[in-house]
C-alpha positions in Angstrom: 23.4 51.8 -6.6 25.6 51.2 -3.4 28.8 50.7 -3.6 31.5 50.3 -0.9 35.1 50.3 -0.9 37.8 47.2 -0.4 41.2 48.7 1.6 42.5 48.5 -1.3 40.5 51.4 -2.8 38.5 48.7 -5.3 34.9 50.0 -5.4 32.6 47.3 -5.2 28.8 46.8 -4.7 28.4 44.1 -1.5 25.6 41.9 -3.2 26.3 41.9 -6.9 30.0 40.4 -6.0 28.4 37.9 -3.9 30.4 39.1 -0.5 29.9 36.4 2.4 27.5 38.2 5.0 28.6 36.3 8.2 31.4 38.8 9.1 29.0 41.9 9.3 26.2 39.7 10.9 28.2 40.6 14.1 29.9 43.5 13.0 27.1 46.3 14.1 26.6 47.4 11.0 23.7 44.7 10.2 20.8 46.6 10.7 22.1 49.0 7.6 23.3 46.3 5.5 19.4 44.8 6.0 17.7 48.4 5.2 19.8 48.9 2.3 19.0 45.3 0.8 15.0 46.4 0.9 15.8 50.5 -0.1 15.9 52.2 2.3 19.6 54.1 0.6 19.3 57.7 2.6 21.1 56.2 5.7 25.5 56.7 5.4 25.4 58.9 2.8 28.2 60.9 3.5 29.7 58.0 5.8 31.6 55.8 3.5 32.1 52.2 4.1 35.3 49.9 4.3 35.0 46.6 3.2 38.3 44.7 4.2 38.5 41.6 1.8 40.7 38.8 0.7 40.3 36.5 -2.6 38.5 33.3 -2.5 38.3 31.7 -5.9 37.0 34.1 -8.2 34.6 35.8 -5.6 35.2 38.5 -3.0 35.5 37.3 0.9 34.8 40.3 3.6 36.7 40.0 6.9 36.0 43.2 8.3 33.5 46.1 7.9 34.0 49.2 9.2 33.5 53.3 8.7 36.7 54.9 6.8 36.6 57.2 9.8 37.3 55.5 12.9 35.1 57.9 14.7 32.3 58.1 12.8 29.4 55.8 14.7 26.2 57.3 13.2 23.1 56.2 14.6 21.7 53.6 12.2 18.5 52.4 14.3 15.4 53.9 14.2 13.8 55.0 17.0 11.4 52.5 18.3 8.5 54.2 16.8 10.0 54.2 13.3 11.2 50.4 13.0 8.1 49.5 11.4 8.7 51.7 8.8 12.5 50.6 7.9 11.7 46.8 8.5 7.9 46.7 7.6 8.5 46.0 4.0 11.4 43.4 4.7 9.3 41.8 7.1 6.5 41.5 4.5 7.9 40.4 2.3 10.0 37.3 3.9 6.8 36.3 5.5 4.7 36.4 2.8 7.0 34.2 0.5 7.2 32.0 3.6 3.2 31.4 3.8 3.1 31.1 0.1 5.6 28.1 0.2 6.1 24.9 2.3 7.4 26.2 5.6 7.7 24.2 9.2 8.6 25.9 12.6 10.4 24.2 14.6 12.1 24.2 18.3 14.0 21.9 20.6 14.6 21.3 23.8 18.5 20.0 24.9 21.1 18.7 27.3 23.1 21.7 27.1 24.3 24.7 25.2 26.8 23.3 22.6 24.8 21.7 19.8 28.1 20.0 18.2 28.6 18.1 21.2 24.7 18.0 23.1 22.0 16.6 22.3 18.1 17.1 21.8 15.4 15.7 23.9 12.6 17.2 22.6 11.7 18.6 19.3 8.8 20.0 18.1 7.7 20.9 14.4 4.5 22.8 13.4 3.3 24.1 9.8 4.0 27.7 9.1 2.2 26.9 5.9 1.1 23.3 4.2 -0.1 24.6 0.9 1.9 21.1 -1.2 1.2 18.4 2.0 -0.8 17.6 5.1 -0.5 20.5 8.4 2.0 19.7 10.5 1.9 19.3 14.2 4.7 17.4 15.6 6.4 16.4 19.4 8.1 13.8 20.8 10.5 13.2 23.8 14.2 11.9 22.4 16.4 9.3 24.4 20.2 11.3 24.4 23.1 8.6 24.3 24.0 10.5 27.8 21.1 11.6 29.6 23.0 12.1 33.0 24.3 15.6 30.9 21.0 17.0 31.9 21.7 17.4 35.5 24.9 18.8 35.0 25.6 22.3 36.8 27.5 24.6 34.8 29.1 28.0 36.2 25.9 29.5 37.3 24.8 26.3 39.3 22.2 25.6 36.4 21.3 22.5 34.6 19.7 21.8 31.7 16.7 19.8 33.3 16.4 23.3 35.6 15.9 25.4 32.2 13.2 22.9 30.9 12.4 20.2 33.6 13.2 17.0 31.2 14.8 14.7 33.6 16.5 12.0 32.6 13.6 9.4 34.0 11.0 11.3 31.8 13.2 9.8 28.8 13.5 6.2 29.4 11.4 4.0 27.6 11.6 7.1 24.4 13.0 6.8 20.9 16.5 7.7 20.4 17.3 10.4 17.5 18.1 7.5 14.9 14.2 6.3 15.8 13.1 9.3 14.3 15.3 10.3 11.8 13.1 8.8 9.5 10.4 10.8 10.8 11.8 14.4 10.7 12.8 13.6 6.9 9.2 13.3 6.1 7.7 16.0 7.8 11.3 18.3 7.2 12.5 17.3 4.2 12.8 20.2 1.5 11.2 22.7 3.2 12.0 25.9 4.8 12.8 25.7 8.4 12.3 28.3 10.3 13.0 28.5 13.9 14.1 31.0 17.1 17.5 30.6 16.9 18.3 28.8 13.6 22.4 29.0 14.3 22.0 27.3 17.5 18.9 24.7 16.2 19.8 23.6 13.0 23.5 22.9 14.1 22.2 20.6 16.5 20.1 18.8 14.2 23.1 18.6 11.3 25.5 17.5 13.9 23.0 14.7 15.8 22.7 13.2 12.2 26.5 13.4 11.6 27.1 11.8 14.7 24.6 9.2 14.6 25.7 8.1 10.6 23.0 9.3 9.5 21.9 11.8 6.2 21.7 15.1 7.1 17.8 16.2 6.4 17.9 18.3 3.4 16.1 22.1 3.8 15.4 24.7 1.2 16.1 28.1 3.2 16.9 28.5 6.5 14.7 31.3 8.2 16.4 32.6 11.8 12.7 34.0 13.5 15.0 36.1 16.5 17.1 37.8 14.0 14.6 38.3 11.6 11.5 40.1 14.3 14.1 41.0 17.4 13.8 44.9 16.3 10.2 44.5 17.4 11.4 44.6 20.9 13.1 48.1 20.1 16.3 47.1 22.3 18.3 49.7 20.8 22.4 48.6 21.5 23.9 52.0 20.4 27.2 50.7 20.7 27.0 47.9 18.4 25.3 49.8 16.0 21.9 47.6 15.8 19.0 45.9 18.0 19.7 43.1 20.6 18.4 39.8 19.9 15.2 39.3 22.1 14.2 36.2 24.0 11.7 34.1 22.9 9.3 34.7 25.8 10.2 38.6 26.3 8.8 39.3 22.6 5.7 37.1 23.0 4.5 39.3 26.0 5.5 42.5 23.3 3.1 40.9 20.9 0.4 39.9 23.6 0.4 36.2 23.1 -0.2 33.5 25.1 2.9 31.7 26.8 2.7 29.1 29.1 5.4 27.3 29.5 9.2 29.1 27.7 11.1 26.0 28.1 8.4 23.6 26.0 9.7 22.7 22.5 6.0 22.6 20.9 4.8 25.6 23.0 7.8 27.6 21.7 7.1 26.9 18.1 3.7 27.1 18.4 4.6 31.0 20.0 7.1 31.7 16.9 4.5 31.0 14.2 1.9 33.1 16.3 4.3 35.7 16.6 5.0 35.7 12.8 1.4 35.2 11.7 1.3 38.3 13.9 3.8 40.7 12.0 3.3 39.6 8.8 -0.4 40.7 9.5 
């Protein structure tokens, strides 16, 4: 079994003591962290881990992960060639237990970048799998409370209607988010979600329904599709330790599938549950 070791010397294995994940998501060391969940337990052998914690109730917090030898940055990615080996079985198996249990994909389109304070005018939500209710194929237009956001230039002279061309005419006459609240429980409700970029998308719809006083939609597990297929692309970040998250668009050309339009809410989650249906195959 792997263990690792807390500055304080403590030897402790990472999952069993239930360690918080988030501050090695970034860390560079994710990748290894991800091929020793699934087995794969030849890689850092003689490369020892520190695992900087602090004490939150009776569990074990990580704030920082690191090699005890400030030097030592061996190369934890495969080559491109080889990622279907580490990940293959990973990828299996999350996709498999996906298909075998209710599971929507689903995308939006916004106002801007910050999905505390923007807002969605589009979303789209398709079945990844219906095997308890009806297939799922869902998109509507959404009326913001400030639609005039959309032309808004930030620092690179580019709106939000130049990324997706939704201008703010297209959405009069639409429902607002509280119109279809009611909606997105039905077709959402205690599921698994899986979209793109699930830290950015499910944010926005959590903080639309905080905003608008309404009940957050409940979810079973949260699936993040970039974070979960992004080796695929084999961008190999050497410093970091791990792959770079692809683009949307960039790994549906990888995989050979159909893209139209990369700023389309439905189109995009139409491409991530091809582009799963296509790995897990």
């Amino acid at each position: 079994m792997w263990t690792l070791h807390t500055a304080g010397g403590d030897r402790i294995n990472v999952f069993d003591n239930m360690l918080e994940r988030q501050p090695w998501e970034n860390s560079g060391y994710r990748v290894w962290f991800e091929a020793m969940e699934i087995g794969q337990t030849d890689r850092w052998m003689n490369s020892p881990i520190i695992v900087r914690t602090v004490q939150d109730g009776r569990f074990l917090n990580a704030v920082s992960v690191q090699p005890i030898a400030r030097d030592a940055k061996p190369d934890i990615m495969p080559a491109p060639e080889n990622v279907w080996a580490l990940y293959g079985p990973h990828w299996r198996h999350t996709l498999h237990s996906l298909s075998a249990e209710d599971t929507i994909v689903f995308d939006t389109e916004t106002t801007g970048t910050d999905p505390e304070l923007d807002e969605a005018v589009s979303i789209a939500v398709q079945s990844y799998a219906a095997l308890h209710r009806a297939s799922i194929d869902y998109h509507t237009l959404i009326a913001p409370r400030f639609p005039e956001k959309l032309l808004v230039q930030n620092a690179e002279t580019t709106s939000a209607y130049d990324i997706h061309g939704i201008h703010p005419d297209d959405l009069a006459g639409q429902p607002s988010f509280a119109d279809i609240h009611g909606k997105l429980r039905e077709i959402m409700g205690k599921r698994n979600w899986v979209c793109w970029n699930a830290d950015f998308d499910v944010m926005l719809l959590d903080s639309l329904c905080i905003r608008h006083r309404l009940p957050l939609i409940p979810r079973n597990r949260v699936v993040c599709a970039m974070k979960l297929l992004s080796p695929l692309a084999g961008q190999r970040d050497a410093g970091r330790g791990s792959y770079r998250l692809a683009k949307l668009e960039g790994m549906a050309v990888l995989m050979g599938l159909e893209f139209p339009d990369a700023r389309d809410a439905a189109v995009d989650a139409k491409a991530t549950v091809s582009m799963m249906r296509w790995a897990h195959d």
